[in-house]
N, C-alpha and C positions, 0 to 999 in steps of 0.2 A: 504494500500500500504506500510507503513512503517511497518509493523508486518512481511510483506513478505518478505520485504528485511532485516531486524530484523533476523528472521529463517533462509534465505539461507545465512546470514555472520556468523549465529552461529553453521551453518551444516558446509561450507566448513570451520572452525576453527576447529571444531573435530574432523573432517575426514583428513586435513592435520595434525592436534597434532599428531597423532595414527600412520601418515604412516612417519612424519618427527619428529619423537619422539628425533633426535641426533641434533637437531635445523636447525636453518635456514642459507645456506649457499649459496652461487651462484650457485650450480650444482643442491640442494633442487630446489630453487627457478625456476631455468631453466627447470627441470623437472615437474613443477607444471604447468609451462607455456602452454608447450609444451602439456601435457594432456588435459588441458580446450581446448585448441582450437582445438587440436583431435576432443573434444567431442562435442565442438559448432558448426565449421564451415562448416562441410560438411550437416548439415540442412542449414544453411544461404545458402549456395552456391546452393541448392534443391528449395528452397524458391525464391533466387533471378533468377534464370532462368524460375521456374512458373510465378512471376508478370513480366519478359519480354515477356516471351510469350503470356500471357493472358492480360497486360494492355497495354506495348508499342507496341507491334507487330501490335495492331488495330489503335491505339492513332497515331504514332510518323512514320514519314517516316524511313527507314533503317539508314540514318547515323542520324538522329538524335538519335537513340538507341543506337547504337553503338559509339555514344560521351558520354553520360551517363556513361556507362560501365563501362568504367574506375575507376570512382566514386565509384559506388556501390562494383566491387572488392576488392578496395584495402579500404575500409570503411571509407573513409572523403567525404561521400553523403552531410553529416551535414555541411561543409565548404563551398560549394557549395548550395545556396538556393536556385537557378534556377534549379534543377533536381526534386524539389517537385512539 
C-alpha cells in the first residue's frame, strides 16, 4: 500500500513538473485542482448512484436515503458515522 501511494505522488510530481515547469502559483494550483476532480468525480458521482440504487433502494425507506444524500454528495460521509 505504501509503494502505491509512493508511485502515484511520484507520477502526479512529474506530470505537474513538465506541465507547470514556470512554478507554482494560485492560477497553477487552481488549474490543477480543477483537473483532478474533472477526472475523479464524475466516476464517484456513477459509483454513488449505483450503491443507492442497489444497496439503499432495498435496505433504507425513501427518506431515509435521501437524508444520506447529502452526505455522500458533498463528501463528509466520514463526519457523519451513522451513514455506514
Amino acid at each position: 500500500m505504501v509503494l502505491f501511494f509512493m508511485l502515484s505522488g511520484f507520477g502526479l510530481t512529474i506530470s505537474s513538473n513538465t506541465k507547470y515547469s514556470d512554478g507554482w502559483n494560485l492560477k497553477n494550483y487552481k488549474d490543477f485542482i480543477v483537473r483532478r476532480l474533472l477526472n475523479i468525480m464524475p466516476l464517484y458521482y456513477v459509483f454513488l448512484i449505483w450503491v443507492f440504487i442497489t444497496k439503499y433502494s432495498w435496505t433504507n425507506t425513501i427518506e431515509e436515503m435521501f437524508s444520506l444524500l447529502p452526505s455522500f454528495i458533498t463528501l463528509t460521509q466520514a463526519f457523519f458515522p451513522a451513514t455506514f
